[in-house]
C-alpha positions in Angstrom: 0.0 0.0 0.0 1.6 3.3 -1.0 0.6 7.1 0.6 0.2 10.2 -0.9 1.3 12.8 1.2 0.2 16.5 0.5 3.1 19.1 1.6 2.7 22.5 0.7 1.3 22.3 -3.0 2.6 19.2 -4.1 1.6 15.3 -3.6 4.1 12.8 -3.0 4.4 9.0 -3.3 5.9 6.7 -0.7 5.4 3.4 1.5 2.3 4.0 3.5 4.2 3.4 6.8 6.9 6.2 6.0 4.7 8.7 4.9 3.2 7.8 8.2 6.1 7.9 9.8 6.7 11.8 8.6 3.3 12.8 9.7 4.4 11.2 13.2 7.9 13.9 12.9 5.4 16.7 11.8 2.5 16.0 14.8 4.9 18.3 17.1 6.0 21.2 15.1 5.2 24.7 15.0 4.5 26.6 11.7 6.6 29.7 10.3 5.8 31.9 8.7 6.2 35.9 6.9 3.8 38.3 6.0 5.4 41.1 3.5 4.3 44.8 4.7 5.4 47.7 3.0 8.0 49.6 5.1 5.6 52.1 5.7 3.5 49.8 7.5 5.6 48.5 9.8 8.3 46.2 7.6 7.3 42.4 7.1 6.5 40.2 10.0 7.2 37.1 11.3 5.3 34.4 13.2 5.5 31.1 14.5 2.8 29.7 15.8 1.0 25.8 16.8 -1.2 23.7 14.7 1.2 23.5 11.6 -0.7 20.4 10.4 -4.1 21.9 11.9 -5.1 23.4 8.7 -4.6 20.8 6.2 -7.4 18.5 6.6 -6.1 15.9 3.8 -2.7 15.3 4.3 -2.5 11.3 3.6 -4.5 9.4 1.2 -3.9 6.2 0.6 -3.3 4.2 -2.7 -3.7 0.8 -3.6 -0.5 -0.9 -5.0 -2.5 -1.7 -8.4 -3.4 2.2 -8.7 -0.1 2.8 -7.9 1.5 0.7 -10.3 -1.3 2.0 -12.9 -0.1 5.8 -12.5 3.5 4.4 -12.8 2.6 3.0 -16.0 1.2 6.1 -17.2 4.0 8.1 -16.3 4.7 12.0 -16.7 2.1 14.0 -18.3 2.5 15.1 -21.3 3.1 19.1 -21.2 0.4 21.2 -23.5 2.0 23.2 -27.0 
C-alpha cells in the first residue's frame, strides 16, 4: 500500500508506513511563517505559531498498490503546446 502525502502544493508517493512515519515527525511542530508589509506599515512580520498540520485536513490518502502501479505505467504528463 503506498501514501500520498500533500506538503505545501505538491503530492508525493511513498510506502504508507513512512509517509506515516513523517506525519508522526510533523505531529509536534510549529508553523513559520512571513507576512510582507510595505515599510511604511511597519516592515514584514514574522510568526510562529501551533497547529502546523491543523489546517490541512487531507494530508495522507492512501493508494492501492494496483493504482499505484497504474499511475506508474502512465508516467509524466505530457506538457500542453
Amino acid at each position: 500500500m503506498k501514501g500520498i502525502l500533500l506538503l505545501g502544493y505538491k503530492k508525493y508517493v511513498m510506502d504508507a508506513v513512512k509517509a506515516v512515519e513523517i506525519l508522526q515527525m510533523l505531529e509536534g511542530c510549529e508553523l513559520y511563517e512571513t507576512k510582507y508589509r510595505k515599510a511604511e506599515d511597519g516592515g514584514t512580520t514574522t510568526h510562529i505559531y501551533d497547529d502546523a498540520l491543523a489546517n490541512d485536513t487531507q494530508v495522507l490518502e492512501l493508494l492501492t498498490d494496483a493504482a499505484y502501479r497504474m499511475a506508474k505505467l502512465a508516467g509524466r504528463p505530457e506538457a500542453k503546446p
